[in-house]
C-alpha positions as CSV (number, residue, x, y, z in Angstrom):
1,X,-21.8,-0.4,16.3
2,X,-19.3,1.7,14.0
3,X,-16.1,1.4,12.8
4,X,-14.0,4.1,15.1
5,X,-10.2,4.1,14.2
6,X,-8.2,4.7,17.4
7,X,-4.6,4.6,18.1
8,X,-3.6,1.5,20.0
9,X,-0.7,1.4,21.6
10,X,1.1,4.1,19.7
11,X,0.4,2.3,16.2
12,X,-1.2,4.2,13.6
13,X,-5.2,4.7,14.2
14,X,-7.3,2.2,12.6
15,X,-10.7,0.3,13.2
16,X,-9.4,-3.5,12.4
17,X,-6.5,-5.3,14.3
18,X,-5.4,-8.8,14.9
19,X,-4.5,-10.4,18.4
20,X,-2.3,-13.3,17.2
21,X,-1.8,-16.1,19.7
22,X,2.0,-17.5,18.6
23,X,2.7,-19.9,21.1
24,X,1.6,-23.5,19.4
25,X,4.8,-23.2,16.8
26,X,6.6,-20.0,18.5
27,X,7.6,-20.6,21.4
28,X,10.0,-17.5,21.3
29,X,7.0,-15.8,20.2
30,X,8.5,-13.2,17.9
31,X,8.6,-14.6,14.7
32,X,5.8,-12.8,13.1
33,X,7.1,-9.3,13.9
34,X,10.7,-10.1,13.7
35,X,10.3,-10.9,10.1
36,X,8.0,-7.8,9.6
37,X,10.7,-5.2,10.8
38,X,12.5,-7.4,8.4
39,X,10.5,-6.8,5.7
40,X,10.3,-3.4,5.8
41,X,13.7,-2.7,6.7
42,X,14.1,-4.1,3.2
43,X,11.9,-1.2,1.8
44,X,8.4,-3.4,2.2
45,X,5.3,-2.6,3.9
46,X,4.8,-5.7,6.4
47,X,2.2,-4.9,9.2
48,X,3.4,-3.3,12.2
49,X,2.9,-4.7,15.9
50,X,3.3,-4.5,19.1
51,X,3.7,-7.3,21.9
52,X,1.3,-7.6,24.7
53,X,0.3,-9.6,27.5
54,X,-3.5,-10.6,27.5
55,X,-5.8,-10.2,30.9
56,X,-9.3,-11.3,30.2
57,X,-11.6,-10.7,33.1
58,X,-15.3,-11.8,31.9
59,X,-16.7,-11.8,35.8
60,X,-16.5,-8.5,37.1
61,X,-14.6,-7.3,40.0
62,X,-10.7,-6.7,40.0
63,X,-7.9,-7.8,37.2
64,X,-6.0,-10.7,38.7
65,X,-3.6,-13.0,37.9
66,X,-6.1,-15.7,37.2
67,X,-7.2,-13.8,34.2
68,X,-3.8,-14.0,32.9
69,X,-3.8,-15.2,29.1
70,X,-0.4,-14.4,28.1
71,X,1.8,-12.9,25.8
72,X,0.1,-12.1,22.0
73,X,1.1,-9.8,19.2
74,X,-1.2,-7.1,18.7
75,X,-1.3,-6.9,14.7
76,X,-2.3,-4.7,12.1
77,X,-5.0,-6.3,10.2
78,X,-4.2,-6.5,6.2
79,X,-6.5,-4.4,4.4
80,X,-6.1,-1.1,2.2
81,X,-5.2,2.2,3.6
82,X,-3.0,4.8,4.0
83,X,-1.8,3.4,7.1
84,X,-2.0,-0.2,5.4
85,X,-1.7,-1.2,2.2
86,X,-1.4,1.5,0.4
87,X,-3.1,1.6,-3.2
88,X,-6.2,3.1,-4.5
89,X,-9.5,2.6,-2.9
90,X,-12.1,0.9,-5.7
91,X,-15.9,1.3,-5.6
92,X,-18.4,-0.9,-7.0
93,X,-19.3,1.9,-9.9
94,X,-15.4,1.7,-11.3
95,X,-16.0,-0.6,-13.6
96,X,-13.9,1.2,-16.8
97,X,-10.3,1.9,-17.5
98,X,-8.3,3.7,-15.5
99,X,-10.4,3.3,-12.0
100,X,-11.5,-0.3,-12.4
101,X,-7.2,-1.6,-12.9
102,X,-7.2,-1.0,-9.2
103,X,-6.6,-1.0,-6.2
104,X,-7.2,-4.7,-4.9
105,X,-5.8,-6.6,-2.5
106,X,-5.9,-10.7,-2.9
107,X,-5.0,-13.8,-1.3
108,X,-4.0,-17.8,-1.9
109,X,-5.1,-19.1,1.2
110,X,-7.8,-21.1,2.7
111,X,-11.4,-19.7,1.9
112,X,-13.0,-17.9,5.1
113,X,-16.8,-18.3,5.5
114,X,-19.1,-18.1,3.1
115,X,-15.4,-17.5,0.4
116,X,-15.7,-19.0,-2.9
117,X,-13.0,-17.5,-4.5
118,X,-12.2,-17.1,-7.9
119,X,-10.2,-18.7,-10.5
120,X,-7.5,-17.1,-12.2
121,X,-4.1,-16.8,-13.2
122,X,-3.7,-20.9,-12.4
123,X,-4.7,-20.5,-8.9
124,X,-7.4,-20.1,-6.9
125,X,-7.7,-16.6,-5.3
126,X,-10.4,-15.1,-2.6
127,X,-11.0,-11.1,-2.7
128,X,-9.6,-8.8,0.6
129,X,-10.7,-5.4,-0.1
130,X,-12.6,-5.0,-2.1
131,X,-14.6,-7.8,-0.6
132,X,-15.8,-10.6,-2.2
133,X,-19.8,-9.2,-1.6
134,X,-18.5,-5.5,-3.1
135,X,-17.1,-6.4,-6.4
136,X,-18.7,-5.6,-9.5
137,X,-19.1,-8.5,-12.5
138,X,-17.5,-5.7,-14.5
139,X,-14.0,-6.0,-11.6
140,X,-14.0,-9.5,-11.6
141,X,-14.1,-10.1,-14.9
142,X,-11.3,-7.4,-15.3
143,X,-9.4,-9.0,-12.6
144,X,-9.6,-12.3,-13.7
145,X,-8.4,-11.1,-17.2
146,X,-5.6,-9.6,-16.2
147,X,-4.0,-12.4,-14.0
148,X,-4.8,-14.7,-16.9
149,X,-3.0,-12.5,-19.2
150,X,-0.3,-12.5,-16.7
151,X,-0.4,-16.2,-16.4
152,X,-0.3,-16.9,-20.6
153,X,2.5,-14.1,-20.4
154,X,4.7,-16.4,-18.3
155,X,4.4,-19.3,-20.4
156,X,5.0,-17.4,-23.6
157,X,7.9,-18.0,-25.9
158,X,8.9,-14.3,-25.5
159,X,8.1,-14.9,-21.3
160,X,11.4,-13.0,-20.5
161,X,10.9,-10.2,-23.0
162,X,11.4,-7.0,-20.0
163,X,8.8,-4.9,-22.4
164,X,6.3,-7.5,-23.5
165,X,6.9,-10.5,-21.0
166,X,5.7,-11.1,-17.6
167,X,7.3,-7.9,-16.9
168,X,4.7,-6.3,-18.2
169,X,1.8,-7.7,-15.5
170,X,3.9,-8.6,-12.6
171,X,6.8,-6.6,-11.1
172,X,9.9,-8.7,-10.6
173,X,11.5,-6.7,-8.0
174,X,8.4,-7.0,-5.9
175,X,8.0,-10.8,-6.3
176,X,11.9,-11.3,-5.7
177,X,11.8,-9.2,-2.4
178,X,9.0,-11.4,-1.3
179,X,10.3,-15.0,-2.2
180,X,13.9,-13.8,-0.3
181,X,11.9,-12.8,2.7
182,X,10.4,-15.9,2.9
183,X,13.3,-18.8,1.8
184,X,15.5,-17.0,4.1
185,X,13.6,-17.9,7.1
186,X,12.1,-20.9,5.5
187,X,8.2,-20.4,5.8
188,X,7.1,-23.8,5.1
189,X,3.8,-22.3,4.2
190,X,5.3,-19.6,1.8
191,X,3.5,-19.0,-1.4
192,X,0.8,-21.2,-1.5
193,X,-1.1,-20.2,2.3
194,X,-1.5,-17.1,4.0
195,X,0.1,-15.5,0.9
196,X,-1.2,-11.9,-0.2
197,X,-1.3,-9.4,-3.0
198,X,-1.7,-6.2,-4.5
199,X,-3.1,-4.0,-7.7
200,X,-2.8,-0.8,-7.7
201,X,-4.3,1.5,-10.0
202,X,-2.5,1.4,-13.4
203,X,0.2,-0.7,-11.4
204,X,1.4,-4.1,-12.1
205,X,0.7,-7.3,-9.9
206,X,2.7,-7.3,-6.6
207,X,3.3,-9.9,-3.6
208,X,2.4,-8.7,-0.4
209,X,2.9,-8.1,2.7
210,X,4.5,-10.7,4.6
211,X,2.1,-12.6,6.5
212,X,2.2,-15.6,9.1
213,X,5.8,-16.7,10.6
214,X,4.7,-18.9,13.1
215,X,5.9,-22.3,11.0
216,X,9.7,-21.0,10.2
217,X,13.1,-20.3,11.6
218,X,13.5,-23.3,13.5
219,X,9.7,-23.6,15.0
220,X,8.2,-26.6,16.5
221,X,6.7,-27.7,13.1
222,X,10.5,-28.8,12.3
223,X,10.0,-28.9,8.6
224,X,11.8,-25.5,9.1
225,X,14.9,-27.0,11.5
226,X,17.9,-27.8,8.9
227,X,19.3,-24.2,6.8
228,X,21.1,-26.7,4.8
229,X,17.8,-28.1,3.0
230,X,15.4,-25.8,0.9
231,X,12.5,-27.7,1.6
232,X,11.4,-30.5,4.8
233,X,12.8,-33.8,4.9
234,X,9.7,-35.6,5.3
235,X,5.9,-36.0,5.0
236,X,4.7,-33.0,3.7
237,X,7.8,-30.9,2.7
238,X,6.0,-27.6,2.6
239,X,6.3,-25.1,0.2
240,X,8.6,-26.0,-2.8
241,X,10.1,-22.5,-3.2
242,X,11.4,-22.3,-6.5
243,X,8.8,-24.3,-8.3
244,X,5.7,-23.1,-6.8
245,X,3.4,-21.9,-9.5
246,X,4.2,-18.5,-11.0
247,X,8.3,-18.5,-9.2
248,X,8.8,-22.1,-11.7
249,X,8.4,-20.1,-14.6
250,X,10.2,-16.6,-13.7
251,X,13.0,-19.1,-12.1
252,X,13.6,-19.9,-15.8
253,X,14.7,-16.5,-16.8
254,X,18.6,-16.3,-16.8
255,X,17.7,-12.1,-15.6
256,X,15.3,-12.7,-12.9
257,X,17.5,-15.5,-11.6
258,X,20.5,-12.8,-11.6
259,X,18.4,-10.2,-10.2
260,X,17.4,-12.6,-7.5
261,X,21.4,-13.3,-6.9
262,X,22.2,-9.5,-6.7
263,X,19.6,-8.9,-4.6
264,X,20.2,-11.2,-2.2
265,X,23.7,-10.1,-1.8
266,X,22.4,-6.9,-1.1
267,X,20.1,-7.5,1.3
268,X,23.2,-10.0,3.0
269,X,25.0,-6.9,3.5
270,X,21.6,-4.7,4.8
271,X,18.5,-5.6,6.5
272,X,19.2,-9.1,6.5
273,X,22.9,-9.3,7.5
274,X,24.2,-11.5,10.7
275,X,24.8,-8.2,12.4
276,X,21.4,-6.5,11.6
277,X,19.2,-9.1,12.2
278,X,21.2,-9.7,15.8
279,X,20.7,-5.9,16.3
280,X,17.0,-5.7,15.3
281,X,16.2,-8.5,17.9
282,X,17.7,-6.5,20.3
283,X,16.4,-3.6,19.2
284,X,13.0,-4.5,18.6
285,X,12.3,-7.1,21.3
286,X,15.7,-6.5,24.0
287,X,13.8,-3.8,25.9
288,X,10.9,-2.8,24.5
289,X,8.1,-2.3,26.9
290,X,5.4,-4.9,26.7
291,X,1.6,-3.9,26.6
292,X,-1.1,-4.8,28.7
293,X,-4.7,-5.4,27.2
C-alpha cells in the first residue's frame, strides 16, 4: 500500500507511470514519444517512454495469446522530481517569500474528479503537484497573484518592455520552444487541453512538458491532415495557435515574433530538421526492442 519507486524497463525509478493506449487516433502508434525525443532533443524535458506490448491474464494459469492487448507506451507520469519535472518541492507550511514562489506544476485541461480548479491569469487552471487538497490559502492566493500579474503585464502599454513587461513573469524562450513543438506537428489540442506548466522557486512562469500527440501529424482526427493550413478546415478547427490566450498578446511583440523566427530556423537545421526527425524514427522506433508487460 506504499509508493515504492522501481526502475521499469530501464527508465529512471519512480512510483507513478502511465500506460497510454494510442491506437483510436495513432494508428502508427508513436506519436506521443516521437514528439518527446523531439522535445528534448530541443533542450526540453518531455517525459520519457518506452513501447510495450500488453498481456493481461486475470484467470490464472499460463500467458497466452488470448490475453494479448497490444502494443501501449509505457509513460512517465508528469509530476515533480528529479527524475521529472524538475523544480523545488513546496510544503503546505511555505507560505512566505522565497519558498512559497515555488515549485508548482499546473495544467489547462479538463478537471479530474473531484478538480475545481482555480481562476487565474484569464484561464481556468487545476493544481498537479502540489495537489489541489495540499495547497495552502496562503499558495493559492500567491499563485493566483502572480499569474494575474502576469496576465495585466501582457496587456500593459509597456507589455514588451524585456525588464518590466511580460518578460518579467513568463520566460519567452520557454513559451516559444513549446508553441514550435506543437504548430510543427499541428496538435489540434495544443494550448488549451492537456497543456502543462511550471514555477520554480524564484523562477518565472514556463510551458511544459509536452503532453498528448495522439490528435496530430496526420492522425485519424484529420483536423491535422493538410501542413499547408495552420488550423482545421472544418467543424471545430482546434486550437488557433497564434491567438490562443496568452500567445495573442506576446504574438504582438515585433521581438518575440523575431525570436520565434530565429528559433525556428534553428531548430530547422537541429532537432527538428528533415534528416533528424527521419533519423530519430529510425533511431528511436527502427529497432528498438519492444517490452512485454
Amino acid at each position: 500500500g506504499s509508493d515504492r519507486d522501481f526502475p521499469l524497463l530501464g527508465l529512471a525509478p519512480d512510483s507513478d507511470w502511465v500506460l497510454n493506449a494510442p491506437y483510436e487516433y495513432d494508428r502508427a502508434l508513436i506519436r506521443n514519444p516521437l514528439m518527446y525525443e523531439l522535445s528534448r532533443e530541443a533542450g526540453r524535458y518531455a517525459p520519457h517512454t518506452r513501447q510495450v506490448e500488453v498481456y493481461l491474464n486475470t484467470g490464472g494459469g499460463p500467458v497466452s495469446a488470448a490475453d494479448y492487448f497490444g502494443v501501449y507506451t509505457l509513460t512517465e507520469k508528469i509530476k515533480r522530481g528529479s527524475n521529472r519535472v524538475d523544480v523545488a518541492e513546496i510544503s503546505a507550511m511555505d507560505n512566505s517569500v522565497p519558498a512559497v514562489t515555488g515549485g508548482y506544476l499546473l495544467k489547462i485541461d479538463r478537471p479530474d474528479e473531484g478538480e475545481t480548479g482555480f481562476a487565474a491569469g484569464g484561464q481556468t487552471m487545476y493544481f498537479v503537484d502540489p495537489d489541489e487538497d495540499d495547497i495552502s490559502a496562503s499558495q493559492r492566493g500567491w499563485l493566483t497573484s502572480y499569474l494575474n500579474n502576469w496576465r495585466t503585464a501582457l496587456n500593459a502599454p509597456d507589455f514588451f518592455d524585456p525588464v518590466n513587461g511580460y518578460a518579467k513573469w513568463g520566460d519567452p524562450a520557454a513559451f516559444i520552444d513549446h508553441h514550435i513543438l506543437n504548430v510543427a506537428a499541428k496538435n489540434v489540442d495544443a494550448l488549451r487541453l492537456s497543456a502543462y506548466f511550471y514555477k520554480d522557486r524564484l523562477a518565472r512562469l514556463a510551458p511544459g512538458p509536452l503532453w498528448d500527440f495522439d490528435r496530430s501529424l496526420e492522425s485519424t482526427d484529420s483536423r491535422d491532415n493538410n501542413y499547408n493550413t495552420w488550423r482545421g478546415e472544418t467543424g471545430d478547427l482546434g486550437t488557433d495557435f497564434f491567438r490562443y490566450t496568452w500567445y495573442n498578446e506576446m504574438f504582438r511583440d515585433r521581438n518575440f515574433w523575431q525570436q520565434w523566427i530565429d528559433r525556428y530556423a534553428a531548430l530547422r537545421q537541429g532537432a527538428l530538421s528533415d534528416a533528424q526527425v527521419a533519423e530519430t524514427i529510425d533511431a528511436v522506433f527502427g529497432s528498438r526492442r519492444i517490452g512485454v508487460l
